[in-house]
Steps between C-alpha positions, in 0.01 A plus 500: 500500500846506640668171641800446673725259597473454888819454668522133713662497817723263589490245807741613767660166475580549142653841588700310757630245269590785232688717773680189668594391144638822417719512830616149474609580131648805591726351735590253275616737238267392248235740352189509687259595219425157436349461835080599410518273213634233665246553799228524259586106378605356838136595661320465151662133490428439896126645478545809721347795432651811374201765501287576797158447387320793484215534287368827360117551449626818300429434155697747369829251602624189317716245689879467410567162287410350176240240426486284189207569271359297200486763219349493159605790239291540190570714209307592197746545180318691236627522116 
């Protein structure tokens, strides 16, 4: 079976930030690159969402982003 990683789209208030961040860094002469990273913490750290929540009943699809897991790895060593 095939899986992919399915694309998220962002909010368009995030895209907003990014693009007003970019212009207002622009103009200052500093380098706007910065500017989706520094998004991403400001609405992380004021609880505002980044994705538009679209769920997929496609099971072929797996959601963007990492989740911890509790792992155990066992190995047999043989003489």
């Amino acid at each position: 079976m095939k899986r992919t990683v399915e694309q998220l789209e962002h909010t368009e208030e995030f895209k907003r930030a990014v693009e007003k961040c970019k212009t207002q860094r622009s103009g200052a002469g500093k380098e706007p690159a910065n500017c989706f990273a520094m998004v991403t913490d400001s609405f992380k750290k004021a609880g505002k969402p980044i994705y538009k929540d679209r769920k997929t009943e496609n099971s072929e699809y797996v959601e963007q982003g990492l989740e911890p897991l509790d792992v155990k790895i066992f190995a047999e060593f043989g003489g």
